[in-house]
N, C-alpha and C positions, 0 to 999 in steps of 0.2 A: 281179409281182416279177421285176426283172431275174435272169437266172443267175447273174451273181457279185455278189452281194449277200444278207445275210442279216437279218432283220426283229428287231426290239429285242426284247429279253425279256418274254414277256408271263408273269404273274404267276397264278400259280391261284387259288383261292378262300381254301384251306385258307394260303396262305403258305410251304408248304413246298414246292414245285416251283417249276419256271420252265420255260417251252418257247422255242424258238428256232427259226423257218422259215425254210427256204433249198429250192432248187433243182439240185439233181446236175448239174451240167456238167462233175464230173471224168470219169465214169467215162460212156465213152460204147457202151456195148454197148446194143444195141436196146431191150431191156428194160427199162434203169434210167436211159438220159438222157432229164434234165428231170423225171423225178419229183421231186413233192413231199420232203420230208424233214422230221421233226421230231426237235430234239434235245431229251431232258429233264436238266434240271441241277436240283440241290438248292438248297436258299435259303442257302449260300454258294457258289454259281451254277459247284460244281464239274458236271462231263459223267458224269451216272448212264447214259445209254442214248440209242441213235439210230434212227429207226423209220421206214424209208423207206414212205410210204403207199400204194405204187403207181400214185396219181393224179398224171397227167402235167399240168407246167403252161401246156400248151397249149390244154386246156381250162379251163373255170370251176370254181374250187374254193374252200372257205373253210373253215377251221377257228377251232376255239376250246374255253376252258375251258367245262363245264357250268354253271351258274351257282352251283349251291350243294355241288359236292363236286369230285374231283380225278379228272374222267374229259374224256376229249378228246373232242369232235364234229365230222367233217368232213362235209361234203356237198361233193361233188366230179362234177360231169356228166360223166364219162366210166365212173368206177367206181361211183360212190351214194354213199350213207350208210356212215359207218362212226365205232364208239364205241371207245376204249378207257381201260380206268381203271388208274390207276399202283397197282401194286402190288410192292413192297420195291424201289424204285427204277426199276421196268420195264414198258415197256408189255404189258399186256393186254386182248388184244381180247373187246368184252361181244357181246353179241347186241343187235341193235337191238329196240328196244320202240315201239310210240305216242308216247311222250312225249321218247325220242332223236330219232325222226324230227321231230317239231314241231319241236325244237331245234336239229336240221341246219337244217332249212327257213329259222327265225328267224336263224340265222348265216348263210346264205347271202344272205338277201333283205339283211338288215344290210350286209351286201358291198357289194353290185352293186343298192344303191336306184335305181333309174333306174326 
């Protein structure tokens, strides 16, 4: 994903969210240029919450809805695994379990099938 560019709304399971990936190239202090960013909007695609991941996208990263409920899965090769489920409009980070990790795996191999 270029930095000033942001990816089409991808749809959750449930139909009530919507996520939006982009890339920080405003704010350039060490820490936060180029990290990941996810924004979540409602399903009239207003801006409930924005949740910088801390995985930078200089390295390999992928995210996505979980298949069957309203929590997000990233796998990211610089940070790992990391889950979080919406709840009343805001990210919440879960603890990773066996069946998060298989799922980052499966999102990430999905990415970068090569």
């Amino acid at each position: 994903m270029r930095r000033d560019e942001v990816s089409e709304f991808i749809e959750s399971p449930s139909k009530k969210y919507f996520i939006q990936l982009s890339v920080n190239s405003t704010d350039r202090s060490k820490e936060n240029y180029a990290d990941v960013v996810v924004k979540l909007f409602d399903s009239k695609q207003l801006l409930l919450s924005e949740l910088n991941t801390n995985a930078g996208d200089f390295n390999k990263w992928a995210i996505d809805w979980n298949t069957n409920n309203d929590t997000l899965i990233m796998k990211s090769s610089d940070i790992g695994n990391y889950a979080w489920k919406i709840s009343e409009g805001k990210f919440e980070k879960i603890k990773m379990n066996s069946e998060l990790n298989k799922n980052a795996e499966n999102i990430f191999k999905k990415k970068y099938k090569n």
